[in-house]
C-alpha positions as CSV (number, residue, x, y, z in Angstrom):
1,X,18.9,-22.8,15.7
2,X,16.7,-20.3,17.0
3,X,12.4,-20.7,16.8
4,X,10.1,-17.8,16.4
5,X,6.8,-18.1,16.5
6,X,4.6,-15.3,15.1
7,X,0.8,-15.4,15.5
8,X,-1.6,-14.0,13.0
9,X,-5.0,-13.0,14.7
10,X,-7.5,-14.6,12.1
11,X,-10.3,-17.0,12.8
12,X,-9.9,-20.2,13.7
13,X,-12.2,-21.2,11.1
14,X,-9.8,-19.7,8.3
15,X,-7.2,-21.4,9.6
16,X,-8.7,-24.5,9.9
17,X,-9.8,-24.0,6.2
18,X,-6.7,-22.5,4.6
19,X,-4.3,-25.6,6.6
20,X,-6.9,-28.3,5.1
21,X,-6.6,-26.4,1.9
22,X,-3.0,-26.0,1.8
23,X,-2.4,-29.8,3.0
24,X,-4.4,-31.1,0.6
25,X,-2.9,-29.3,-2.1
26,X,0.9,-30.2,-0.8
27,X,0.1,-33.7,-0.9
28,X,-1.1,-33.1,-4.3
29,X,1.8,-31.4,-5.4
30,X,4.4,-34.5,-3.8
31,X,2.7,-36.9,-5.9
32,X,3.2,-34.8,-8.8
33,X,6.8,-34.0,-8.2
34,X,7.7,-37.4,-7.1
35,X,6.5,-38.9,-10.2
36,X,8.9,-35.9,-12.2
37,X,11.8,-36.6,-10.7
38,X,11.8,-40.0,-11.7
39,X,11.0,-39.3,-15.2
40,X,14.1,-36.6,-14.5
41,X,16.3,-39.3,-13.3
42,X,15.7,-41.3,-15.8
43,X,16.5,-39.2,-19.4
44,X,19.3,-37.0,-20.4
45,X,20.1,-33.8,-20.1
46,X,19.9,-33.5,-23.8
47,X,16.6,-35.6,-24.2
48,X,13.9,-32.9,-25.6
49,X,11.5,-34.4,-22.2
50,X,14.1,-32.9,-19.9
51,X,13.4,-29.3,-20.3
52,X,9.3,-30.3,-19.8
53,X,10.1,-32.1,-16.7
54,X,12.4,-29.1,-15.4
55,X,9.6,-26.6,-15.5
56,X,6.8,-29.0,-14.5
57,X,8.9,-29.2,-11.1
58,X,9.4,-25.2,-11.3
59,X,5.5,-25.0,-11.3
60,X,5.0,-27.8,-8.5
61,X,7.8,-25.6,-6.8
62,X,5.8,-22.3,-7.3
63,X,2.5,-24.1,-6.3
64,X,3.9,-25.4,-3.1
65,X,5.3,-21.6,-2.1
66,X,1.6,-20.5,-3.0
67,X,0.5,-23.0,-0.2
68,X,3.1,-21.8,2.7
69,X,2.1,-18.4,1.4
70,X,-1.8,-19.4,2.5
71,X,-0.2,-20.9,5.9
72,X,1.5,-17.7,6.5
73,X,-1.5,-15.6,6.2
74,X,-4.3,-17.7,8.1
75,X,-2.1,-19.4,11.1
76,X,0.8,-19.2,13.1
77,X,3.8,-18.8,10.7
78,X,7.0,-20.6,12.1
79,X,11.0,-19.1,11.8
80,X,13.5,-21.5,12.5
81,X,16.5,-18.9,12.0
82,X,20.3,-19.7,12.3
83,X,23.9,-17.5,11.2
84,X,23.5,-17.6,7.8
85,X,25.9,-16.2,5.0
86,X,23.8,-14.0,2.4
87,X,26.3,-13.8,-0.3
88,X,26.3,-18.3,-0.2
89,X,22.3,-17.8,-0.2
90,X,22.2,-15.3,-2.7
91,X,24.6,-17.4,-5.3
92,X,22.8,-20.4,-4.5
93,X,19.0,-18.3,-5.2
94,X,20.2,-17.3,-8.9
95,X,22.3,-19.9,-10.0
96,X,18.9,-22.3,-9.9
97,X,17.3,-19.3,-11.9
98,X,16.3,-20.8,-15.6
99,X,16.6,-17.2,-18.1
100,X,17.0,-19.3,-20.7
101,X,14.6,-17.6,-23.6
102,X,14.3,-14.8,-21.5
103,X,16.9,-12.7,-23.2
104,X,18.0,-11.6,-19.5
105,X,21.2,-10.3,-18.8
106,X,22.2,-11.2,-15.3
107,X,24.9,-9.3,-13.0
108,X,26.0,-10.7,-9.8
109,X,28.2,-8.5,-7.9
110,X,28.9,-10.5,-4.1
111,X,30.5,-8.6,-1.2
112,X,34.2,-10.4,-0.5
113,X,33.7,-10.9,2.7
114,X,31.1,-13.3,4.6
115,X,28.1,-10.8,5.3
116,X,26.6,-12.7,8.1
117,X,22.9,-12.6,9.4
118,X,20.2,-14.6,11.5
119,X,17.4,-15.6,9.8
120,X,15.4,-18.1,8.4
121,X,17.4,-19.3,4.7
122,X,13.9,-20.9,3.1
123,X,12.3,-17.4,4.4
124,X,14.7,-14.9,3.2
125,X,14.8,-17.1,-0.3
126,X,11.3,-16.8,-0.4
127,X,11.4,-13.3,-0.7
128,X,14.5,-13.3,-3.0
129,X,12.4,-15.3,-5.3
130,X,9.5,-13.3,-5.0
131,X,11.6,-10.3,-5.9
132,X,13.5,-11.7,-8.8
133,X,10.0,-12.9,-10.5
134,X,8.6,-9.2,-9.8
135,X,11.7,-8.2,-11.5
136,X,11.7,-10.5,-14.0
137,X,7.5,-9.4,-15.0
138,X,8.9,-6.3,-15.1
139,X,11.4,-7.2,-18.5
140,X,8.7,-8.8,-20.8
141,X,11.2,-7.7,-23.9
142,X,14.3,-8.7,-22.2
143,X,16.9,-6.6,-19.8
144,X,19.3,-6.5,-17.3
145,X,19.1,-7.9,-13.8
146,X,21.6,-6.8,-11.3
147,X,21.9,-8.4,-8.2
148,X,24.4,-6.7,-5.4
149,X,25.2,-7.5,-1.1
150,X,27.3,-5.9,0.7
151,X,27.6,-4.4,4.5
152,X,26.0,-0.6,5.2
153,X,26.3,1.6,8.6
154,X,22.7,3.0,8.8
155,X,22.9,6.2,10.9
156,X,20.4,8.3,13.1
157,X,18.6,10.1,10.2
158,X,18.1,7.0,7.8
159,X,17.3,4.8,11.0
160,X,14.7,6.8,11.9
161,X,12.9,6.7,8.5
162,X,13.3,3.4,8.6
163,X,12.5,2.4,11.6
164,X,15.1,0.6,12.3
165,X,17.7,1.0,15.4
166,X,21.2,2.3,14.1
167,X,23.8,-0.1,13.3
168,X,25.3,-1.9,10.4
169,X,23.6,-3.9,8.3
170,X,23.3,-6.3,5.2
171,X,21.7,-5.2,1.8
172,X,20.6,-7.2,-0.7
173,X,20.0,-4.9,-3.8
174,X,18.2,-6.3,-6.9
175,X,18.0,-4.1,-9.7
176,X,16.1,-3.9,-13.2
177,X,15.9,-2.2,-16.2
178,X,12.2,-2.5,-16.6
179,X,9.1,-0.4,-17.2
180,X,9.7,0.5,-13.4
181,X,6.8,2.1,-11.5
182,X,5.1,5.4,-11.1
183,X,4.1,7.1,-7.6
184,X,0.5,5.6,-7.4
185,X,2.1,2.0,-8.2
186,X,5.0,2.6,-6.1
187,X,2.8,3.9,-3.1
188,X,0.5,0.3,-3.2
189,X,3.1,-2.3,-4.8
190,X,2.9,-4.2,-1.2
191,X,-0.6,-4.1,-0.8
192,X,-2.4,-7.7,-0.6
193,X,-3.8,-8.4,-4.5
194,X,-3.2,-4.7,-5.4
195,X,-4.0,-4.1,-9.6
196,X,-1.5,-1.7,-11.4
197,X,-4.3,-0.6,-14.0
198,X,-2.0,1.6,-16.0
199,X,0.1,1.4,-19.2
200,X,3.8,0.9,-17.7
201,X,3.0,-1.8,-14.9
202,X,1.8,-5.0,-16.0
203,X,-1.5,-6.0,-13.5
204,X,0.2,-7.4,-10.1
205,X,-2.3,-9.9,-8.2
206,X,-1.1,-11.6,-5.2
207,X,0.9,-12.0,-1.9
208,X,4.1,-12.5,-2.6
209,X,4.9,-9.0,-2.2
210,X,3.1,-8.4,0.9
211,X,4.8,-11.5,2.4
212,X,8.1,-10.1,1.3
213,X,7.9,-7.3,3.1
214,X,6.1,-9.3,6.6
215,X,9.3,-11.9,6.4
216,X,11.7,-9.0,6.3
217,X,10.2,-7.3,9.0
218,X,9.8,-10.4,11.0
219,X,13.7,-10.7,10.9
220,X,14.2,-6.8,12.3
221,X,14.9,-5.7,8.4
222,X,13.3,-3.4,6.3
223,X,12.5,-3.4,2.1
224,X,13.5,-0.4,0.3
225,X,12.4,0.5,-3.0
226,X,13.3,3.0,-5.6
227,X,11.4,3.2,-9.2
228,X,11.3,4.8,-12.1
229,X,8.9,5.1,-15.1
230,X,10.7,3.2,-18.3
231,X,14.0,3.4,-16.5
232,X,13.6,0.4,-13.7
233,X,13.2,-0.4,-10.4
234,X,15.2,-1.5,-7.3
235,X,14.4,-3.4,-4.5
236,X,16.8,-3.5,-1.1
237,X,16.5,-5.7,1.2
238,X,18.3,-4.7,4.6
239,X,18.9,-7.6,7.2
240,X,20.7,-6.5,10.6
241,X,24.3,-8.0,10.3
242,X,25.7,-10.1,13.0
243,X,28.6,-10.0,14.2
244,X,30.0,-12.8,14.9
245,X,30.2,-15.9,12.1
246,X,29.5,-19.0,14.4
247,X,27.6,-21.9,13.3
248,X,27.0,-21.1,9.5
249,X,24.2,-22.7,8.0
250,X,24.0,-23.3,4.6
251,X,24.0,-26.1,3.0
252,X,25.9,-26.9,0.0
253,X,23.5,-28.2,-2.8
254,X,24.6,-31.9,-3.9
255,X,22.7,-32.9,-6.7
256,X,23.4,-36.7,-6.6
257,X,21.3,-39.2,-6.1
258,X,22.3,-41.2,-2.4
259,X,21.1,-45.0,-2.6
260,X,20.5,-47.5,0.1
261,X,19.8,-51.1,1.0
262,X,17.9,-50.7,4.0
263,X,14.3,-51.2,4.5
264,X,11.8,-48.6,4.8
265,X,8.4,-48.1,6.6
266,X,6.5,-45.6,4.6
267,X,3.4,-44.5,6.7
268,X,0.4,-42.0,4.9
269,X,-2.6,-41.8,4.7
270,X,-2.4,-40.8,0.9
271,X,-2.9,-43.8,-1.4
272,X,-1.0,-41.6,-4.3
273,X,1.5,-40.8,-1.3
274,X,2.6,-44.3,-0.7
275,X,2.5,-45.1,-4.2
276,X,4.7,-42.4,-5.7
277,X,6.9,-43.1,-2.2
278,X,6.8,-47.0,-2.6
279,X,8.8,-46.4,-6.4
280,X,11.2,-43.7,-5.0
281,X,12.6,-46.0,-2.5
282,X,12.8,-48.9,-4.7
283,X,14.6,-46.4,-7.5
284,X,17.2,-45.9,-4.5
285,X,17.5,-49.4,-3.8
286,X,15.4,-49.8,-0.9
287,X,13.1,-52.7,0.5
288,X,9.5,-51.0,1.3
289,X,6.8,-51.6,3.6
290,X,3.7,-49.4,3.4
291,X,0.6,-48.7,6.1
292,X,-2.2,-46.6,5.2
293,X,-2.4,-45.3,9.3
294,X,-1.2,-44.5,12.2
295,X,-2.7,-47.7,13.8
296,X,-1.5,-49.8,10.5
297,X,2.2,-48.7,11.2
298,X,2.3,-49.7,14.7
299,X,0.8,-53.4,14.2
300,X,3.6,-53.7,11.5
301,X,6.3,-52.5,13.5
302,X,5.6,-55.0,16.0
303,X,5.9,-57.9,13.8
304,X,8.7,-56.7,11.9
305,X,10.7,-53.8,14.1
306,X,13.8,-55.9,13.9
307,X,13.8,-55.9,9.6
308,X,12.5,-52.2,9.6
309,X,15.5,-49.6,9.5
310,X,13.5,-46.5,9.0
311,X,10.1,-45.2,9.2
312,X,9.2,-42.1,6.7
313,X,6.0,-40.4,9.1
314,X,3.5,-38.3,7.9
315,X,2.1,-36.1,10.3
316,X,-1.7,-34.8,9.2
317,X,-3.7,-38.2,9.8
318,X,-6.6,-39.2,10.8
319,X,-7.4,-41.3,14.4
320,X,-4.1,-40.8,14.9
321,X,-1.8,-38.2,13.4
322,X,2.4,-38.4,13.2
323,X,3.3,-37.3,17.0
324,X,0.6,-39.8,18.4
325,X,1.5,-42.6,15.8
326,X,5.4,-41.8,16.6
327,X,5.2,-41.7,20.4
328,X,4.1,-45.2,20.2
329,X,6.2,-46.6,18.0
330,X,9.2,-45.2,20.5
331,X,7.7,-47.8,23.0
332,X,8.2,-50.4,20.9
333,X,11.3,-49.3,20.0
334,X,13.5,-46.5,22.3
335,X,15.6,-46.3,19.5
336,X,13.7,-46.3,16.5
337,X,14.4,-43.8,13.6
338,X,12.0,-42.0,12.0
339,X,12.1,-38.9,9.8
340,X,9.0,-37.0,9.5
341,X,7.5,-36.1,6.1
342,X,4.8,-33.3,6.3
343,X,3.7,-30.3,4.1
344,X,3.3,-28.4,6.5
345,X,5.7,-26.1,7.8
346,X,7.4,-27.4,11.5
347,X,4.8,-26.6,13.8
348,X,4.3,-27.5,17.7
349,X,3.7,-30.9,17.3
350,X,6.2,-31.3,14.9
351,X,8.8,-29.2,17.6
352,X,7.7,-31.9,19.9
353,X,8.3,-35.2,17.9
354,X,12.1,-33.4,17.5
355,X,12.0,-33.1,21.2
356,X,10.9,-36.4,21.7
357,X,13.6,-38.2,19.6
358,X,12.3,-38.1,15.9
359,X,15.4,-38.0,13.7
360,X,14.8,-35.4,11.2
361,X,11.7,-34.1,8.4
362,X,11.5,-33.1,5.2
363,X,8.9,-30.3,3.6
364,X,6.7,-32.2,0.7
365,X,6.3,-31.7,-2.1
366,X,10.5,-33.0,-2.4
367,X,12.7,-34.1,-4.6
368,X,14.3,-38.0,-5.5
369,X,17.5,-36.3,-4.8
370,X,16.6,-34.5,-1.4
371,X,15.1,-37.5,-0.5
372,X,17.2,-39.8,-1.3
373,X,19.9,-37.2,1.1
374,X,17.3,-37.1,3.2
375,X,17.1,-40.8,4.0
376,X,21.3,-40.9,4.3
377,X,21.0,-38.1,6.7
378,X,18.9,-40.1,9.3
379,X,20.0,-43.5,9.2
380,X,23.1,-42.7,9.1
């Protein structure tokens, strides 16, 4: 897995603020979702409470991309890129799509063959789902979204006006049969909080957009986009394909729960944090210990390090934060295992604790489910 680091010249005062902000709200959001999936875990599929659960988590969801969206644009943004397939990203983007109500008409249409790029997945499905909602705006009385990839040689002429080198490359193509755009709207779409004020284009506030388009250029790519009043529009996204198909990387969705008998150290400094944490690992069948610090964690890992199995780290703390708090629990223990849990995304401190030995992290706000894999994944 490759790391790119991108730096956004703002202040460090914004930064400070918009990372406080977005922490704050992430932590927030993981209380929230943590409490929904065990309400989800616990009813039907047919219950009426399922389908108010489902989109309470597709709001947290939405809330949470908000805050990597204010990361993004006030700090260094972080790739972690890898060979990915686009056609098993694309089919695993809409199939978690909920139309229901929406009297959508979706069309999927994936290349046969693997169509191979390297790029960051959570990235490239960030734009796919900032895309897709644009699209779906766009069909207030219902239509027909069309969603195509497949391999393109882009020659010298088309290059050029891209700016892109000449070569072959991937296109994503998702298509709709809205109110579509007119010139003005068209010329301004990825501006930052840009306002359609006209009768076809429904008023377009926002960054999701103007992120879309920085991610794809970030990854050498482009965004193309074609529009037509009261026919539709379509939006290509164009990813350099890579040749060769080592290393793979994405993960098959499993959406069972994984439980455990081992004991867990859960360190935050989030009272709702540790609570919401404390019932999840006792839902999965775990013994829990809680600390409320850095400092807390270490004094109870020396007096229990032989019944603890796992410590679940967060990394924004204060006195001392995760890397700090981590580095001496590895004294006490070489081989201690510890996965990280942070809502930020994996910055240089966080790089370093995965230097250093630390066993694996997970993005809040999470799932029971990805949790509960999570957990699997590093003590096993």
């Amino acid at each position: 897995m490759e790391h790119i680091q991108l730096k956004n010249e703002t202040p460090d005062a914004v930064e400070a603020l918009a990372g406080g902000i977005a922490h704050d709200f992430n932590n927030l959001l993981a209380a929230i979702k943590g409490r929904a999936s065990l309400m989800m875990n616990s009813v039907k599929p047919s219950d009426p409470l399922y389908r108010h659960i489902t989109e309470i988590i597709r709001c947290i969801d939405k809330g949470s991309e908000i805050a990597s969206q204010l990361l993004g644009f006030a700090k260094v943004d972080e790739y972690y890129t890898s060979s990915i397939d686009v056609n098993r990203l694309v089919r695993k983007t809409v199939e978690n799509l909920d139309l229901k109500g929406k009297r959508i008409v979706l069309d999927v249409d994936l290349d046969s063959k693997p169509l191979i790029v390297e790029a960051d997945p959570d990235k490239i499905n960030q734009v796919l789902m900032s895309l897709i909602e644009n699209a779906l705006q766009a069909m207030p009385k219902g239509g027909k979204l069309s969603v195509v990839t497949e391999s393109a040689a882009i020659l010298n002429g088309t290059a050029e006006a891209y700016g892109l080198n000449t070569g072959f490359f991937v296109k994503i193509t998702l298509t709709d049969t809205g109110i579509g755009m007119e010139k003005d709207v068209l010329d301004n779409i990825f501006a930052p909080f840009y306002s359609a004020d006209h009768e076809l284009y429904p008023e377009k506030k926002g960054l999701g957009l103007t992120f879309s388009r920085e991610i794809v250029q970030n990854h050498n790519g482009v965004i193309d986009v074609w529009s037509s009043p009261r026919v539709g529009s379509s939006f290509s996204i164009i990813l350099p394909l890579k040749e060769t198909t080592d290393n793979i990387d994405i993960p098959v969705a499993d959406e069972k729960l994984v439980l455990g008998n081992e004991s867990v150290l859960l360190v935050d400094d989030e009272e709702r944090i540790l609570t919401v944490g404390r019932e999840i690992c006792k839902a999965l069948g775990y013994s829990v210990i809680t600390a409320a610090s850095g400092e807390e964690s270490i004094n109870i890992y020396k007096e229990k390090k032989d019944k603890i199995n796992l410590v679940v780290l967060d990394m924004i703390m204060p006195e001392m934060n995760g890397l700090e708090t981590f580095l001496e629990l590895k004294k006490l223990n070489p081989d201690i295992k510890v996965l990280l849990s942070t809502g930020y995304s994996i910055d240089e401190k966080a790089q370093e604790m995965l230097r250093q030995g630390c066993k694996g992290y997970i993005l809040k706000p999470y799932s029971v489910i990805d949790f509960s894999h999570k957990l699997r994944e590093v003590l096993e």
